[in-house]
C-alpha positions in Angstrom: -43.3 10.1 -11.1 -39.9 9.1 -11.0 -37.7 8.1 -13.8 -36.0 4.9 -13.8 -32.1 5.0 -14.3 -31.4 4.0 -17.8 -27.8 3.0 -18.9 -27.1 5.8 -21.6 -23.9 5.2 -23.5 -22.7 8.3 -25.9 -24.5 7.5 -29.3 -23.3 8.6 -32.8 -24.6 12.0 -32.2 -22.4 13.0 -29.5 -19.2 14.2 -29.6 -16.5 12.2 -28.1 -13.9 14.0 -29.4 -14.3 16.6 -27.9 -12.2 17.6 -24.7 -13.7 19.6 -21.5 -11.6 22.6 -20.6 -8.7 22.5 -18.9 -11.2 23.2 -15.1 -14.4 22.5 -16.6 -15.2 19.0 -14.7 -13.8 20.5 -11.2 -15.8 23.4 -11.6 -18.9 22.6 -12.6 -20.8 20.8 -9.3 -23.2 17.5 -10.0 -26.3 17.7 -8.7 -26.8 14.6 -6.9 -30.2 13.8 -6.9 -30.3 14.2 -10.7 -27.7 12.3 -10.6 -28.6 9.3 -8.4 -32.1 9.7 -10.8 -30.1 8.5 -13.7 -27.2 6.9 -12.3 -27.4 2.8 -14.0 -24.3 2.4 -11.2 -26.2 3.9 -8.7 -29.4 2.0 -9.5 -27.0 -1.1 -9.7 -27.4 -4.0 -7.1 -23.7 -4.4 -7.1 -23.1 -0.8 -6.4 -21.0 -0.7 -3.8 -18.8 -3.6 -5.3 -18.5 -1.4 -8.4 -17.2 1.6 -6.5 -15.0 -0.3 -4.2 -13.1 -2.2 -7.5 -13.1 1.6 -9.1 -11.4 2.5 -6.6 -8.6 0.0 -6.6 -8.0 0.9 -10.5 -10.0 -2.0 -11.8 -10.2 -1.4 -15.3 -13.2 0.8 -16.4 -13.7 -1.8 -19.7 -14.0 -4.6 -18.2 -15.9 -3.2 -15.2 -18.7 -2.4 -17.8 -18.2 -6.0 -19.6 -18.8 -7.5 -15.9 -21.7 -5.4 -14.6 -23.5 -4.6 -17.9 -23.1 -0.6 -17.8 -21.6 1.4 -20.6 -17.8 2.2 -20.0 -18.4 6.0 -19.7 -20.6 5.5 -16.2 -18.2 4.8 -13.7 -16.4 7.7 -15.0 -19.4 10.1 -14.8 -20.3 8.4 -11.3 -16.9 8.8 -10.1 -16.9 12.3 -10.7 -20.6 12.7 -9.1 -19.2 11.1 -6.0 -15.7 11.9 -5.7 -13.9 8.8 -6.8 -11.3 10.1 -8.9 -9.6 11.4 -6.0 -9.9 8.3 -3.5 -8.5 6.3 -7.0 -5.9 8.5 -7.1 -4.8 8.0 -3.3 -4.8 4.8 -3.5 -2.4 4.3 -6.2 -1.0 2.0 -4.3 -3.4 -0.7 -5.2 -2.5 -0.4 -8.6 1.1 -0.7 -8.5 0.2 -3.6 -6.2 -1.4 -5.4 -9.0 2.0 -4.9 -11.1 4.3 -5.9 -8.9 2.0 -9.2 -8.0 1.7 -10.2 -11.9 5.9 -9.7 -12.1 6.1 -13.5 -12.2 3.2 -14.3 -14.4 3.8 -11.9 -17.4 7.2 -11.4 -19.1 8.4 -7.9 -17.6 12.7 -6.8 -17.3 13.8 -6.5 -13.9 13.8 -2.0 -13.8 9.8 -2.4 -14.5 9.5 -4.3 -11.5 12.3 -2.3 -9.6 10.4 0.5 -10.2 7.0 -0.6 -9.5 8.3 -2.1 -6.0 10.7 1.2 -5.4 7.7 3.6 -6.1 5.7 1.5 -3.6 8.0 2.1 -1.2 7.8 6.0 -1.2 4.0 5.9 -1.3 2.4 6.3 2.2 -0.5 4.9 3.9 -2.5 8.1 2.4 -1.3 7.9 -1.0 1.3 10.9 -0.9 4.5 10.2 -2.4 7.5 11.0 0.2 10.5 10.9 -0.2 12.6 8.6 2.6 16.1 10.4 3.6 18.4 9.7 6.7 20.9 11.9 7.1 24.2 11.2 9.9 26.5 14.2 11.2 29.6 12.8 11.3 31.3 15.3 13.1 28.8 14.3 15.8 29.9 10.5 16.0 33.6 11.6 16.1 33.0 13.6 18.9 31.7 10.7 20.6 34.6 8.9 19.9 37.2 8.1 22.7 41.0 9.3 22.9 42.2 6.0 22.2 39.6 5.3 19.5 40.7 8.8 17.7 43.8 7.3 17.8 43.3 4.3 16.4 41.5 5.8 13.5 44.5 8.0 12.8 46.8 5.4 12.8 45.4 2.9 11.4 41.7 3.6 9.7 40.2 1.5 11.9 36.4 2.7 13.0 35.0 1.6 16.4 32.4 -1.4 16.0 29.7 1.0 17.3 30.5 3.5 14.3 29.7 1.1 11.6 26.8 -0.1 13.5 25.6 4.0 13.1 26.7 4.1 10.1 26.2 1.4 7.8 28.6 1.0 5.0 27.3 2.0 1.1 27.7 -0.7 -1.5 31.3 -0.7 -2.8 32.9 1.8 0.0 34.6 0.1 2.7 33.7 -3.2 1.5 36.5 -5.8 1.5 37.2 -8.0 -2.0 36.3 -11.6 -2.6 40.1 -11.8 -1.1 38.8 -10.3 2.3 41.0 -7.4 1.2 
């Protein structure tokens, strides 16, 4: 006899207050089977729909207003099935969503800076890195010519090819309004 999944939200005798220990949900394995036996997500028709929008941080209450399950499921399921940690790489996703509603809602410009600047530094598996490019310039002026040494001394003029290496920075070397 098997026992049909039944969506069991906490009820007034539970304790929600209370917090797991610091390693108590890593450490402590799921059995799957009683699990799956359970599971109303896993007994769901739109399963896989369910995990998929989990996944790209679709919000958890109104996931369970949508497909009828109690709120505290998807986080049980996730941890059954390992979730939490495809969510977490694809943070992406979410900071998608903000930067995508930066026209619709009222937002200042460094929330959306920094939405668009983290997404930048977020790879393809979700790891956070951290873009540097670094020029020796003792290297390029090596390379440079007699007459373009000379040039540089006399004058601080830079060979084309320099500034093509080397791009200028926002207010050094640029000329004024006045093409100063």
């Amino acid at each position: 006899m098997t026992t049909a999944p039944v969506n069991v939200c906490p009820g007034p005798w539970t304790n929600r207050n209370k917090k797991p220990k610091a390693n108590e949900a890593a450490e402590k394995p799921v059995s799957q089977g009683r699990h799956e036996a359970v599971c109303s997500i896993c007994a769901h028709p739109q399963r896989a729909e369910i995990e998929q929008e989990f996944i790209n941080w679709g919000s958890a209450a109104r996931m369970a207003k949508t497909y009828k399950v109690c709120r505290e499921s998807f986080y049980r399921h996730a941890h059954a099935f390992h979730l939490m940690d495809k969510r977490r790489r694809n943070v992406r996703a979410a900071l998608e969503k903000i930067i995508e509603k930066a026209g619709d809602v009222e937002v200042n410009a460094a929330a959306v800076v920094s939405a668009i600047s983290a997404y930048a530094r977020i790879n393809g598996r979700g790891e956070w890195v951290e873009r540097m490019e670094t020029v020796n310039l003792n290297t390029l002026f090596e390379r440079m010519s007699a007459q373009e040494l000379e040039t540089y001394a006399q004058d601080g003029r830079l060979p084309a090819w320099f500034t093509e290496v080397v791009p200028a920075t926002a207010g050094a070397g640029a000329e004024d309004s006045d093409g100063k």
